[in-house]
VOKOLVEX-569205 format. One record per residue: residue in one letter; x, y, z of N, C-alpha, C in turn. Coordinates in steps of 0.05 Angstrom, whole numbers. Layout:
// residues N
<rest=a | n.x=X | n.y=Y | n.z=Z | ca.x=X | ca.y=Y | ca.z=Z | c.x=X | c.y=Y | c.z=Z>
...
This chain:
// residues 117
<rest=x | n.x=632 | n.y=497 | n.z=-380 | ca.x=630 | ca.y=522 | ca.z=-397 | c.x=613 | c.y=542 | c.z=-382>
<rest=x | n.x=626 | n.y=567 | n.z=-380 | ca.x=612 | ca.y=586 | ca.z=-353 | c.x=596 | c.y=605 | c.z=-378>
<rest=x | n.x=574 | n.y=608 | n.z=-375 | ca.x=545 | ca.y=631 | ca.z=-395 | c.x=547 | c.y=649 | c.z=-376>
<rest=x | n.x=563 | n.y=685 | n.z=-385 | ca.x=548 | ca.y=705 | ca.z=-365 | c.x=534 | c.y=723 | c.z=-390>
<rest=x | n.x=519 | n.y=733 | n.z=-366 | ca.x=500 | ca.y=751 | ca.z=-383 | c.x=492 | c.y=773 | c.z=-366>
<rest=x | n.x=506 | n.y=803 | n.z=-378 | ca.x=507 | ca.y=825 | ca.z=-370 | c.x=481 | c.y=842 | c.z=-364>
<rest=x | n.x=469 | n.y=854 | n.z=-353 | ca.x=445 | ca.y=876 | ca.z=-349 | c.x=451 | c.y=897 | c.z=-340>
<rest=x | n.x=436 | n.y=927 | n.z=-343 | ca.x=433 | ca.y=949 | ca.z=-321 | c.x=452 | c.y=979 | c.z=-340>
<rest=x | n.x=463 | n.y=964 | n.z=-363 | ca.x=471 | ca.y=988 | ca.z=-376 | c.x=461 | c.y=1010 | c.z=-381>
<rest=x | n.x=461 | n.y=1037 | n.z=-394 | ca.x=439 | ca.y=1057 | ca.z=-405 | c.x=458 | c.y=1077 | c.z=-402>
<rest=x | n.x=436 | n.y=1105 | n.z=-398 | ca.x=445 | ca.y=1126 | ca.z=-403 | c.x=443 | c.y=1144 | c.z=-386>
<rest=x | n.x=459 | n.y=1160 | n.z=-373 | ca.x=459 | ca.y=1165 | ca.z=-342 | c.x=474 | c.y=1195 | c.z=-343>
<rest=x | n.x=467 | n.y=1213 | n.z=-324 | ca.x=476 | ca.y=1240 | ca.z=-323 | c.x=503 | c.y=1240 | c.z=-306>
<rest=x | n.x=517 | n.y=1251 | n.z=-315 | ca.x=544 | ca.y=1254 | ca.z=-299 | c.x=536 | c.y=1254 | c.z=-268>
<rest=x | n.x=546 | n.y=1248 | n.z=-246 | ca.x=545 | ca.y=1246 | ca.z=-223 | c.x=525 | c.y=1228 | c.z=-215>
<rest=x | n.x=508 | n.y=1218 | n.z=-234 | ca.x=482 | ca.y=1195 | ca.z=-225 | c.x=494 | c.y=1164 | c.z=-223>
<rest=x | n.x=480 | n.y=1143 | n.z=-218 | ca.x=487 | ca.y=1127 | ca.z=-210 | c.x=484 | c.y=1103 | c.z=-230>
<rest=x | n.x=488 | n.y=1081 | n.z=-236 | ca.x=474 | ca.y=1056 | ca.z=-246 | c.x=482 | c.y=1032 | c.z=-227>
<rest=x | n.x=469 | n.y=1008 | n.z=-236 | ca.x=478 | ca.y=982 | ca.z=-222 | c.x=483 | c.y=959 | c.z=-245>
<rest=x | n.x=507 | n.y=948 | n.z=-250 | ca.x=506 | ca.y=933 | ca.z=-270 | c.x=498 | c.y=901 | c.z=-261>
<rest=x | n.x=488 | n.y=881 | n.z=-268 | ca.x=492 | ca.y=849 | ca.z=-256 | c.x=508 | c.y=836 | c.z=-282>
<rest=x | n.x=517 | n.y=812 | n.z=-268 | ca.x=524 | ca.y=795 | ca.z=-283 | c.x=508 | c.y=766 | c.z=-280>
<rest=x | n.x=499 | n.y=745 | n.z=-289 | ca.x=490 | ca.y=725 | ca.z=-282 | c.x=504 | c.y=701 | c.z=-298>
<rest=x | n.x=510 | n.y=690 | n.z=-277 | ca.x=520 | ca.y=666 | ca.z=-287 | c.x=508 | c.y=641 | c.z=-289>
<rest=x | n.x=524 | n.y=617 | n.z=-312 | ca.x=513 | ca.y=592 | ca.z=-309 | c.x=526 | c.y=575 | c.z=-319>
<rest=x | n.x=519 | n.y=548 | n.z=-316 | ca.x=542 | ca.y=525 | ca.z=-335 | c.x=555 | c.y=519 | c.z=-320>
<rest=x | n.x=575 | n.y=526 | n.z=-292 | ca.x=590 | ca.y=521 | ca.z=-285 | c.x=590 | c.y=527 | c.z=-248>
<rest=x | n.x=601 | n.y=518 | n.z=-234 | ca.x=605 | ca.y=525 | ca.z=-214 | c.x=617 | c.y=553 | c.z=-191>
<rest=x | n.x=606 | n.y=567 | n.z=-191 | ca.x=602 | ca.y=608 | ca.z=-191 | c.x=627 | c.y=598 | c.z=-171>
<rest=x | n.x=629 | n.y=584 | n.z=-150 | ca.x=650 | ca.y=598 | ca.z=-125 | c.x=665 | c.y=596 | c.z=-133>
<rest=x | n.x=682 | n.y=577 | n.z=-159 | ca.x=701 | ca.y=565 | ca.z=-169 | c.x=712 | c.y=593 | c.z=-175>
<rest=x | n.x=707 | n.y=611 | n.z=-182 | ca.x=712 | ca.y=631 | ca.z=-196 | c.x=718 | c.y=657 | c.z=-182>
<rest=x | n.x=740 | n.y=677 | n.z=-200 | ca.x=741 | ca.y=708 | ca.z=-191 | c.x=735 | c.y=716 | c.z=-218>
<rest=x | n.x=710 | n.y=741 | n.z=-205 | ca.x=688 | ca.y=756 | ca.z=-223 | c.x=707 | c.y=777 | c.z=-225>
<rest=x | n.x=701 | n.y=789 | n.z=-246 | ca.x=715 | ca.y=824 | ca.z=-244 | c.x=693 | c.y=829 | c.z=-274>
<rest=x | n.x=698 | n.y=860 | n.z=-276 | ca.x=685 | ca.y=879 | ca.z=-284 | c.x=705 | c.y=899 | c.z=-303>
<rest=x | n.x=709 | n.y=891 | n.z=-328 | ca.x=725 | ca.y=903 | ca.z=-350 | c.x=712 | c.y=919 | c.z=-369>
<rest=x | n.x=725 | n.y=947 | n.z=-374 | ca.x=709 | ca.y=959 | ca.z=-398 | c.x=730 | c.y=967 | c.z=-416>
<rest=x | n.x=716 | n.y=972 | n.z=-439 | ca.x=732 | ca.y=989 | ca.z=-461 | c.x=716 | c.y=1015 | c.z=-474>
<rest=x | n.x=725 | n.y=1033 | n.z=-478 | ca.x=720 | ca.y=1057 | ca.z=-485 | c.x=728 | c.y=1053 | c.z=-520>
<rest=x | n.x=720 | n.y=1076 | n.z=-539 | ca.x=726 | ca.y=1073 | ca.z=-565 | c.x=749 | c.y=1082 | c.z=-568>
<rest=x | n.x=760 | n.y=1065 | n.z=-579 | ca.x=792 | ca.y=1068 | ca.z=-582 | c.x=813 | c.y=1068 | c.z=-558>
<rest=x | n.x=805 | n.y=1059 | n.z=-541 | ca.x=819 | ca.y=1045 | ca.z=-531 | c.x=815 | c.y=1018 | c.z=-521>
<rest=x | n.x=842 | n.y=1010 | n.z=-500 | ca.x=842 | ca.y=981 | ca.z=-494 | c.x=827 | c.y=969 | c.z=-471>
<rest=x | n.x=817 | n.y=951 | n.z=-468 | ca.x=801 | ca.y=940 | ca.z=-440 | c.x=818 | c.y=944 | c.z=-423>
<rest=x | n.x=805 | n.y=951 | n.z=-400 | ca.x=817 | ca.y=954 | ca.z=-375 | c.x=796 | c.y=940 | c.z=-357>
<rest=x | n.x=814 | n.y=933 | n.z=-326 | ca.x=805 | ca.y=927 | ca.z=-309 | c.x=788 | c.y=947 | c.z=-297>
<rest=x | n.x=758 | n.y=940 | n.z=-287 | ca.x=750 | ca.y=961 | ca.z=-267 | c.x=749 | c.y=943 | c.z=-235>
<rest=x | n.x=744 | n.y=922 | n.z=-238 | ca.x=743 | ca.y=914 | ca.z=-209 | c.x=746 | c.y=887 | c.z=-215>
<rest=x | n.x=754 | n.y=872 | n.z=-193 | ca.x=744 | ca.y=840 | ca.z=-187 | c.x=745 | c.y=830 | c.z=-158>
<rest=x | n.x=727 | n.y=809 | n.z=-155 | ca.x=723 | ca.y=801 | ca.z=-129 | c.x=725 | c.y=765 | c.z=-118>
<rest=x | n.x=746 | n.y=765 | n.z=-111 | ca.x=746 | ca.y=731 | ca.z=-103 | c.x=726 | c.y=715 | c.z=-98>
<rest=x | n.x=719 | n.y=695 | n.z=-83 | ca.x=698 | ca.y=678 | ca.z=-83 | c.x=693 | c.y=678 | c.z=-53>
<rest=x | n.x=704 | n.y=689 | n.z=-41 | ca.x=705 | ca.y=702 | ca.z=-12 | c.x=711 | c.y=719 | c.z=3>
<rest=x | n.x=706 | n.y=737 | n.z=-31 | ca.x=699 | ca.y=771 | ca.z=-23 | c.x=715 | c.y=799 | c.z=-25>
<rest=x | n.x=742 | n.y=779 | n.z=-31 | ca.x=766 | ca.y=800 | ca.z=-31 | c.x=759 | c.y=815 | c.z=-53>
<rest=x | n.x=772 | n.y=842 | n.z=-60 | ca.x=756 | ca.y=864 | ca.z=-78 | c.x=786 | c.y=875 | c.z=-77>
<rest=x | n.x=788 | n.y=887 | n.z=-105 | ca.x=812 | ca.y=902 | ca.z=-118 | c.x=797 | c.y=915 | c.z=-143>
<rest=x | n.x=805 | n.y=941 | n.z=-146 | ca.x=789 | ca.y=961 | ca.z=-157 | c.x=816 | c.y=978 | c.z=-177>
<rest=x | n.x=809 | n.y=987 | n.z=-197 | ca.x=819 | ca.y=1012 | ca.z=-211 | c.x=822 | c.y=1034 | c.z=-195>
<rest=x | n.x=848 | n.y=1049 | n.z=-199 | ca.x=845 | ca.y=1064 | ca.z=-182 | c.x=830 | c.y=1091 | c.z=-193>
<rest=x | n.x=821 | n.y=1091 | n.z=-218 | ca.x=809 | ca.y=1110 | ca.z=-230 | c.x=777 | c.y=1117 | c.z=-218>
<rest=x | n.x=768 | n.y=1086 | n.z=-213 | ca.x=734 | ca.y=1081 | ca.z=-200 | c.x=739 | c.y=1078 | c.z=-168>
<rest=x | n.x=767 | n.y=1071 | n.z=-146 | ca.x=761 | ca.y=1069 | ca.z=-128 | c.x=752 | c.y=1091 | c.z=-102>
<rest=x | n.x=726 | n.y=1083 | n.z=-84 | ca.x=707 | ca.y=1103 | ca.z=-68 | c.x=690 | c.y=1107 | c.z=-96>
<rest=x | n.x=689 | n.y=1102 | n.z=-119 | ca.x=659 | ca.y=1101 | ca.z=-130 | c.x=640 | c.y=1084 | c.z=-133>
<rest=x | n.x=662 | n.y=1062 | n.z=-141 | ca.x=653 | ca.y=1036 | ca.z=-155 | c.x=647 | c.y=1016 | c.z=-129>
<rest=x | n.x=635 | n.y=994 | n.z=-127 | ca.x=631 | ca.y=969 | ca.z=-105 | c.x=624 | c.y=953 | c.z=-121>
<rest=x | n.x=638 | n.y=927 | n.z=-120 | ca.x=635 | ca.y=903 | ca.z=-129 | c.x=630 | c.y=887 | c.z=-112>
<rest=x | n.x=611 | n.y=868 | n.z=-123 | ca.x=601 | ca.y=845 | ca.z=-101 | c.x=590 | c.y=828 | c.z=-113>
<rest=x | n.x=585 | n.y=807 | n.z=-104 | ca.x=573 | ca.y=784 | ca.z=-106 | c.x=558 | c.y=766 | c.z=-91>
<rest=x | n.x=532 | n.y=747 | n.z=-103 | ca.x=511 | ca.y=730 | ca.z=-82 | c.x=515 | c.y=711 | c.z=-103>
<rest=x | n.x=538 | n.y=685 | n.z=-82 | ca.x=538 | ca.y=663 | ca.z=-91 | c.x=516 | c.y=653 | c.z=-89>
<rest=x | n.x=496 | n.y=653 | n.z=-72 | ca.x=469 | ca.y=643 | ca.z=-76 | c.x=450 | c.y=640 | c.z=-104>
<rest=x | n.x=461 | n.y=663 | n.z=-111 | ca.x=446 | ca.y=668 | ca.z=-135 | c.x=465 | c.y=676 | c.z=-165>
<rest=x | n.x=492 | n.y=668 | n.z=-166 | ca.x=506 | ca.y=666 | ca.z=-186 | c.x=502 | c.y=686 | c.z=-200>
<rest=x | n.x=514 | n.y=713 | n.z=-188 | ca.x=505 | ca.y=742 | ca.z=-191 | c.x=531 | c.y=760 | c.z=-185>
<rest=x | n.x=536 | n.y=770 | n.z=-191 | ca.x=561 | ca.y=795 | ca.z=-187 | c.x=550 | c.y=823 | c.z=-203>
<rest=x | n.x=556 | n.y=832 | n.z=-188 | ca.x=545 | ca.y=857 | ca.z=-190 | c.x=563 | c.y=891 | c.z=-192>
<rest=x | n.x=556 | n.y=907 | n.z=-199 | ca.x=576 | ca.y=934 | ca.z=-196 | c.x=562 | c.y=958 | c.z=-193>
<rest=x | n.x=557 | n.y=962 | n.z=-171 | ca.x=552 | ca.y=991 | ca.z=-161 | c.x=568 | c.y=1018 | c.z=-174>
<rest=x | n.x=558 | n.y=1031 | n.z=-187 | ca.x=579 | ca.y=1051 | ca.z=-200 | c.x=568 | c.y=1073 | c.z=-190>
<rest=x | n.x=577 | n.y=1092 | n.z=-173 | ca.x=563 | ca.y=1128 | ca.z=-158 | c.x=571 | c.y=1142 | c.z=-170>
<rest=x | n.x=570 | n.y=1166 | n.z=-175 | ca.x=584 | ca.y=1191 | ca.z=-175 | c.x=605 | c.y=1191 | c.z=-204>
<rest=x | n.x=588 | n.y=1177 | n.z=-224 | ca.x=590 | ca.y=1177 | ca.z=-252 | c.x=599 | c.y=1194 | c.z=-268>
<rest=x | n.x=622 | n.y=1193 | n.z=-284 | ca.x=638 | ca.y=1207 | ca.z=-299 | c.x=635 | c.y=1212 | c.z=-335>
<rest=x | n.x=632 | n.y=1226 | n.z=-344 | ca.x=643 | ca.y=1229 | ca.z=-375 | c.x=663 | c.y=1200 | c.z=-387>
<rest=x | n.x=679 | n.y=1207 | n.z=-370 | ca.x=703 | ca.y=1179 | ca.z=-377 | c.x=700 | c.y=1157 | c.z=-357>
<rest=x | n.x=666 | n.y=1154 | n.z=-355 | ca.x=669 | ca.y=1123 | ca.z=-342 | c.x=653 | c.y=1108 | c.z=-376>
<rest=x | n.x=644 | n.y=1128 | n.z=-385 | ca.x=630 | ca.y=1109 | ca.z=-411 | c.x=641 | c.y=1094 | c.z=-431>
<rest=x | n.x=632 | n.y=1063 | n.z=-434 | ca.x=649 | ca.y=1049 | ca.z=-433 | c.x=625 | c.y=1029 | c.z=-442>
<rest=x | n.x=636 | n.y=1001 | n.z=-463 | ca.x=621 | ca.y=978 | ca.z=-449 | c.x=636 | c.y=964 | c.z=-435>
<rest=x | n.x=617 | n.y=951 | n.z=-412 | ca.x=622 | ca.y=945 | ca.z=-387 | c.x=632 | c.y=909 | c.z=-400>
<rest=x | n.x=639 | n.y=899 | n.z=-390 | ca.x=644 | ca.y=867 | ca.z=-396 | c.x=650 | c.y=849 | c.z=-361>
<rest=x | n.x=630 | n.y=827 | n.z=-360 | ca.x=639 | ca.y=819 | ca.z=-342 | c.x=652 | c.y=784 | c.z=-348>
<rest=x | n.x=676 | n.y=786 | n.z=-336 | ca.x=693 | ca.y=762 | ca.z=-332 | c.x=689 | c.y=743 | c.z=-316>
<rest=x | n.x=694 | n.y=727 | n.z=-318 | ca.x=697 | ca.y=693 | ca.z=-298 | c.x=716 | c.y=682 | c.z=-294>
<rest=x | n.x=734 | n.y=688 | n.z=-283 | ca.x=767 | ca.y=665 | ca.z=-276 | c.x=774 | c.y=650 | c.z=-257>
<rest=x | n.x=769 | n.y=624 | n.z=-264 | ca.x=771 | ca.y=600 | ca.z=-260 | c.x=799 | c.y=605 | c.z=-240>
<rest=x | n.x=790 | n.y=602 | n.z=-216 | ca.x=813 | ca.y=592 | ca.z=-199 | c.x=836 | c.y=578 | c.z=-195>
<rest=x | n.x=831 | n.y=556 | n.z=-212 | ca.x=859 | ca.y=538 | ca.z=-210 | c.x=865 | c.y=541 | c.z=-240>
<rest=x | n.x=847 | n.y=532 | n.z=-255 | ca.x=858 | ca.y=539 | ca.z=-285 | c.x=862 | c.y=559 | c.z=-296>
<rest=x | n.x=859 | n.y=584 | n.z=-288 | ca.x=852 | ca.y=607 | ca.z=-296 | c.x=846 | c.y=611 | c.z=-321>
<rest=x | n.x=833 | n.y=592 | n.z=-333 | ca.x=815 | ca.y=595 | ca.z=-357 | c.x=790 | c.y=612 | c.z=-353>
<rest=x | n.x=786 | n.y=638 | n.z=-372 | ca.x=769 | ca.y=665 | ca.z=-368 | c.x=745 | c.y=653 | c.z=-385>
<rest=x | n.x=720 | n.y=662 | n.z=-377 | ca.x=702 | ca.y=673 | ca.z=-400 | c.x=689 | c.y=699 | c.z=-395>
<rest=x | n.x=674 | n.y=709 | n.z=-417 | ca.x=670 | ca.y=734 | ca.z=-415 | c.x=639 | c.y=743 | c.z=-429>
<rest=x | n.x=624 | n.y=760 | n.z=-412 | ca.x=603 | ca.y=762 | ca.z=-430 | c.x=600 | c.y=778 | c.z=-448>
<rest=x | n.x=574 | n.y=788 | n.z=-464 | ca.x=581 | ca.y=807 | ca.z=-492 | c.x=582 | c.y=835 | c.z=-485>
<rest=x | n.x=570 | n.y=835 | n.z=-457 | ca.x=582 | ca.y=865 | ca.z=-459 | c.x=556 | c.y=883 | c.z=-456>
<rest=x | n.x=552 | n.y=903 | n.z=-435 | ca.x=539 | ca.y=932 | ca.z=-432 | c.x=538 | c.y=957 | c.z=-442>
<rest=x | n.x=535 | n.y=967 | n.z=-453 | ca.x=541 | ca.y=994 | ca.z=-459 | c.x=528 | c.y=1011 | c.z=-437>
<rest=x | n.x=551 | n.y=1033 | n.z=-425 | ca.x=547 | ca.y=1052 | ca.z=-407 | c.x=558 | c.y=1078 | c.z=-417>
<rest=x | n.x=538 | n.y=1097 | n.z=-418 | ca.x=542 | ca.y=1130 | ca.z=-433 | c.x=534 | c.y=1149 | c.z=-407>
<rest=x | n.x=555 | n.y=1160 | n.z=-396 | ca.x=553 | ca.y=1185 | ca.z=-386 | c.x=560 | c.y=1211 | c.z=-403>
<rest=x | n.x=533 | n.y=1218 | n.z=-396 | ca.x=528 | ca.y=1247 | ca.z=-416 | c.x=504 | c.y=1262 | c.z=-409>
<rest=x | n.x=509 | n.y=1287 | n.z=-405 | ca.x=486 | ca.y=1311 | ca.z=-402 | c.x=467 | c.y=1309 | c.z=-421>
């Protein structure tokens, strides 16, 4: 059973920056592809990023050249660099865990991120 637990949300001026983490536990981190899902009010979750267990990276094309996703299997950590921050990136952030061979997901509760003047 994989525990993540989100950090780094808040409240940020259009074009500023944040860093979100994820931390994981319970389970074996490399086993897994991390990604980085949000939902806005009223609408549906979407993908913003995810990253294999050996680094491969696929991005939204809405966040890609802003966003960087990464991860330190060392430290059962995934992370999301977000730059050059938008109105319509605010969102809570949710980070995922999918299980490689089973592709059984878990998911943590979630960030809230507000870009606004």
């Amino acid at each position: 059973q994989m525990q993540l637990v989100e950090s780094g949300g808040g409240l940020v001026q259009p074009g500023g920056s944040l860093r979100l983490s994820c931390a994981a536990s319970g389970s074996i981190f490399s086993f897994y592809r991390m990604g980085w899902y949000r939902q806005a009010p009223g609408k549906q979750r979407e993908l913003v990023a995810r990253i294999t267990s050996n680094g491969i990276t696929n991005y939204a094309g809405s966040v890609k050249g802003r966003f960087t996703i990464s991860r330190d299997n060392a430290k059962n950590t995934v992370y999301l660099q977000m730059n050059s921050l938008k109105p319509e990136d605010t969102a809570v952030y949710y980070c995922n865990a999918e299980h490689m061979i089973t592709h059984r997901d878990y998911w943590g509760q979630g960030t809230q991120v507000t870009v606004s003047s």
